[in-house]
C-alpha positions as CSV (number, residue, x, y, z in Angstrom):
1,X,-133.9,41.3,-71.0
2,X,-134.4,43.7,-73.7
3,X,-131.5,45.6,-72.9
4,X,-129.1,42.7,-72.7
5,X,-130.1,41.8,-75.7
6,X,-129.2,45.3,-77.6
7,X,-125.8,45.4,-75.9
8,X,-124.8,41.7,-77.7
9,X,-126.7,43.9,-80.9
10,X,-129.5,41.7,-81.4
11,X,-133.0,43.3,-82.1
12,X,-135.5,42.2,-79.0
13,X,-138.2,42.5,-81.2
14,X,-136.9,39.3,-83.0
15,X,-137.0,37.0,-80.1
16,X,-140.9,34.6,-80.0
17,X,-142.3,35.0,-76.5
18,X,-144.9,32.8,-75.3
19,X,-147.2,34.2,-72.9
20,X,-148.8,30.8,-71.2
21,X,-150.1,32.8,-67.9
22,X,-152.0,35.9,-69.5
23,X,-155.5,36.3,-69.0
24,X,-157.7,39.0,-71.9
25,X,-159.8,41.7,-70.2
26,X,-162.9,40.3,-71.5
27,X,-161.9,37.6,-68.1
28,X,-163.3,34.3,-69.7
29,X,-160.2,34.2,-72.2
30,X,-156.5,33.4,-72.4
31,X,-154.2,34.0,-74.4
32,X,-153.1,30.2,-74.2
33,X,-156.0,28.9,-74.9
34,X,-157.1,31.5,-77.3
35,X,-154.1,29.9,-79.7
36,X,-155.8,26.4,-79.2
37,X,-158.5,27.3,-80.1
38,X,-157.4,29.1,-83.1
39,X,-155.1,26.6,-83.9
40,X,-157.8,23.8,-84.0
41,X,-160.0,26.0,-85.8
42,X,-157.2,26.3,-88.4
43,X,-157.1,22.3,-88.2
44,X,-160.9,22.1,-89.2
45,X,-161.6,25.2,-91.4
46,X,-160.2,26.1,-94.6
47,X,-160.2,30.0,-94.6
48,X,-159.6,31.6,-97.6
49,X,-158.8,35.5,-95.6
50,X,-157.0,35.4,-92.4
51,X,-156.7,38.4,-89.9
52,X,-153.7,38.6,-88.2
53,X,-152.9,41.1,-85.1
54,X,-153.2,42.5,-81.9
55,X,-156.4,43.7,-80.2
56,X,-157.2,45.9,-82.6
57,X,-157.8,42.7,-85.1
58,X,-159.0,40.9,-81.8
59,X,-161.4,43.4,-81.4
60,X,-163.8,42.5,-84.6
61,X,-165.1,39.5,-82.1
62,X,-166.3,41.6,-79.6
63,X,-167.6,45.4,-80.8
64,X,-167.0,44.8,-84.8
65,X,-168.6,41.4,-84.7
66,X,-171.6,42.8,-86.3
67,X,-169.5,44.2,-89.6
68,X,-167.2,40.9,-89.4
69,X,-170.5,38.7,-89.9
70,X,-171.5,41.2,-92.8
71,X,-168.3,41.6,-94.3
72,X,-166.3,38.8,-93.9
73,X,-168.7,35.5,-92.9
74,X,-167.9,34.6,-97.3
75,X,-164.4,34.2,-96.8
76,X,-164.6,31.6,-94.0
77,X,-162.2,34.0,-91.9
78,X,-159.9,32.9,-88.9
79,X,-159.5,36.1,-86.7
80,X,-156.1,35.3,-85.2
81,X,-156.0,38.8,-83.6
82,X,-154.9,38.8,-80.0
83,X,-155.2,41.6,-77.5
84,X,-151.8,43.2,-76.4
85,X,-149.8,41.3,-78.6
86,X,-146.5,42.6,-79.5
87,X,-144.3,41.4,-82.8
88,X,-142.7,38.6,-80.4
89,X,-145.6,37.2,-78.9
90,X,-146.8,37.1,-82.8
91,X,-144.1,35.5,-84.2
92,X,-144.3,32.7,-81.3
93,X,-147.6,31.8,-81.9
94,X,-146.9,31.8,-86.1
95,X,-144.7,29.6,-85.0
96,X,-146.3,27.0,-83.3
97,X,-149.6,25.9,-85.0
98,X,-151.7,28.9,-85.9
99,X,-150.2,28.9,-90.1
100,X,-150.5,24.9,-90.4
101,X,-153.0,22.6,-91.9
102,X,-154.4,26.1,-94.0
103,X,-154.0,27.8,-97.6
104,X,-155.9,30.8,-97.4
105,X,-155.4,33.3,-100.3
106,X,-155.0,36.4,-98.1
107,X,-153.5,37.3,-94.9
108,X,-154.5,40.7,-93.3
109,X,-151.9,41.4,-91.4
110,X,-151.6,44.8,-88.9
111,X,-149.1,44.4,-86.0
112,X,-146.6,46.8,-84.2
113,X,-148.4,49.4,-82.0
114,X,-147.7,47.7,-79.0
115,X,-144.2,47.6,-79.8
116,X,-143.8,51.7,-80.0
117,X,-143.7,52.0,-76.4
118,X,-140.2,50.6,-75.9
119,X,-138.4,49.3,-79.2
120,X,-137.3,51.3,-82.1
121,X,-139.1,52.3,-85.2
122,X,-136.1,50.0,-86.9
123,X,-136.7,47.3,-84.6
124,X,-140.4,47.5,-85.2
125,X,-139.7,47.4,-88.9
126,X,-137.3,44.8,-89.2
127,X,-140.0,42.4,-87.1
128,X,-142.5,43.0,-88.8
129,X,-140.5,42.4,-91.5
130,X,-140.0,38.7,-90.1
131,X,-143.1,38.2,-89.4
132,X,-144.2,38.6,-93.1
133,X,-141.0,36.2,-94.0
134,X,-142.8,33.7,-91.5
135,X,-145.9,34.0,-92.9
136,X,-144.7,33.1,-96.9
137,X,-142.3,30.6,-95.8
138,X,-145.5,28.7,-94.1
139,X,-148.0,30.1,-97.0
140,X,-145.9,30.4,-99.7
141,X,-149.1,30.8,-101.7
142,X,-150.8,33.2,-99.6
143,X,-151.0,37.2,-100.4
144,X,-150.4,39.5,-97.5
145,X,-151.8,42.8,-97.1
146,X,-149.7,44.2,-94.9
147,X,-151.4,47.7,-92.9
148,X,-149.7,50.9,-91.7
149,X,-149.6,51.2,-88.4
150,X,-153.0,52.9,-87.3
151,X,-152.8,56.7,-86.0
152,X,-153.2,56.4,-82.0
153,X,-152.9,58.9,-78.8
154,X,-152.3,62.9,-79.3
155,X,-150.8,64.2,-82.4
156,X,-147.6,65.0,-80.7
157,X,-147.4,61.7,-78.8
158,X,-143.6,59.9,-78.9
159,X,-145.9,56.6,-79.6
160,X,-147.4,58.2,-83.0
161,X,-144.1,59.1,-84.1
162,X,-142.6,55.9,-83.8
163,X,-145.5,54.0,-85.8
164,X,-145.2,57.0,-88.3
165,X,-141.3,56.3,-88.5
166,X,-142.2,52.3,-88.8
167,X,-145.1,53.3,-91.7
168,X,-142.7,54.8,-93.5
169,X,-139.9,51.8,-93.4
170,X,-142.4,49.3,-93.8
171,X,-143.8,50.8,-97.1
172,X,-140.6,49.4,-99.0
173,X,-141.9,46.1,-98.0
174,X,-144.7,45.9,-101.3
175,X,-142.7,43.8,-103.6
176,X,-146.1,43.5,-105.7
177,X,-145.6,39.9,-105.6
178,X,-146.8,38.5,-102.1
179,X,-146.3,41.6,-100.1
180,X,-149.0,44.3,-100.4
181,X,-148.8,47.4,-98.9
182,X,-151.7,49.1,-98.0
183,X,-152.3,52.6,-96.4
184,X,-155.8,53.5,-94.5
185,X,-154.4,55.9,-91.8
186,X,-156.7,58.8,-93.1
187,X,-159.8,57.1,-92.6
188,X,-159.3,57.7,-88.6
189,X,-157.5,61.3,-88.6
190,X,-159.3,65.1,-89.3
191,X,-157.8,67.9,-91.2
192,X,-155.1,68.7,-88.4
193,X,-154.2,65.1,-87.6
194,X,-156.4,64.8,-84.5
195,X,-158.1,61.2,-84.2
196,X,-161.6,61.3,-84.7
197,X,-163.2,60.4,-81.2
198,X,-166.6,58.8,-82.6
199,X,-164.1,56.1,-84.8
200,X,-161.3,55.5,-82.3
201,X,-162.9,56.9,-78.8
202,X,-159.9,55.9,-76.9
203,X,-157.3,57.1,-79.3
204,X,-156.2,53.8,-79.9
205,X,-159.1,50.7,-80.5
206,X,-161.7,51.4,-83.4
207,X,-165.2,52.3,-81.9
208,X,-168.7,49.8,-83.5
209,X,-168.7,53.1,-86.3
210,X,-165.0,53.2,-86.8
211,X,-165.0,48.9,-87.6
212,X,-167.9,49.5,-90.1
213,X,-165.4,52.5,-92.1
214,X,-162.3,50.2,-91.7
215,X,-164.4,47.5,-93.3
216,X,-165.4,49.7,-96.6
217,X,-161.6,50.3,-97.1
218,X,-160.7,46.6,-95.9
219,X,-163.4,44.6,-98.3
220,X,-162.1,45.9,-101.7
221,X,-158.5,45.9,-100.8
222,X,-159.2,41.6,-99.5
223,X,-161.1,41.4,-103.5
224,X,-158.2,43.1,-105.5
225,X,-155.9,40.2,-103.9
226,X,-158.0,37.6,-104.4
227,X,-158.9,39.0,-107.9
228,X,-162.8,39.6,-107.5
């Protein structure tokens, strides 16, 4: 399908995809019903920080939840993070209930690693481009930190260099306004650029040590925004 769609010279990465028969490795959770359940929570919380992603984001409910308790629990968060989301399973569930009935003050938003494996880092860019325009046109008073991509696989892996080619698009995003760019890619690389195992063991999620470091970078970037 991705294909057809490049030949008519539309971006694939732009197209919502609901995913209504996908199960989460953690086998007592779907993605369907993970979006029910975070859109009803949306229906009877009133977060001020939302978290907005894939399973890296997903990921502070199972082996961060100890630094999401510290960190967050005075914010009232909504962790809408799911695992192996891509920019158009995002923008689906965006969408369709997961933005409504809230106001927070900030979104955290960190999205397009899944996507380096078979779109462009223009494509990538240009949706997650979208997905910020999605978010203000439903928030329009919301603040969105919007991450670089994180660091993942070997230093010379085709995967890296697309998220480093999307980074570097995505940067001109920060109009200082509602957009805010923000860049914590060193936190998980050494001297030479290799990932630091005991942080991201699997070259990709953060380990219980590497949620606690995101966390000191993430906390004062969430208070600048809401201007604590």
């Amino acid at each position: 399908m991705g294909s057809g769609i490049r030949e008519k010279g539309l971006n694939p990465v732009l197209g919502p995809i609901c995913l209504p028969n996908t199960r989460f490795d953690n086998g007592w959770e779907s993605w369907m019903g993970r979006h029910e359940a975070i859109c009803k929570e949306a229906r009877d919380g009133e977060p001020e920080v939302i978290f907005i992603g894939d399973s890296i984001t997903h990921f502070w409910q199972d082996i961060g939840k100890p630094h999401w308790k510290k960190n967050y629990a005075g914010y009232n968060p909504i962790n809408m993070g799911f695992g192996g989301d891509r920019i158009q399973h995002l923008l689906w569930r965006l969408q369709n209930g997961e933005l409504e009935w809230i106001g927070p003050k900030v979104a955290v938003l960190l999205i397009g690693t899944n996507n380096s494996a078979d779109n462009s880092a223009d494509e990538i860019a240009e949706g997650i481009k979208a997905v910020c325009a999605l978010i203000h046109k439903k928030l329009p008073e919301t603040k969105i930190m919007l991450q670089a991509i994180f660091p993942r696989d070997e230093v010379d892996s085709p995967r890296r260099a697309v998220n480093e080619a999307v980074n570097e698009k995505i940067t001109g995003l920060d109009n200082g306004e509602w957009i805010f760019f923000r860049d914590m890619r060193g936190i998980w690389i050494n001297e030479s650029g290799a990932i630091k195992k005991d942080l991201m063991e699997d070259l990709l999620h953060p380990t219980r040590e590497g949620y606690a470091v995101w966390a000191e970078q993430l906390v004062p970037a969430i208070e600048e925004l809401l201007g604590e």
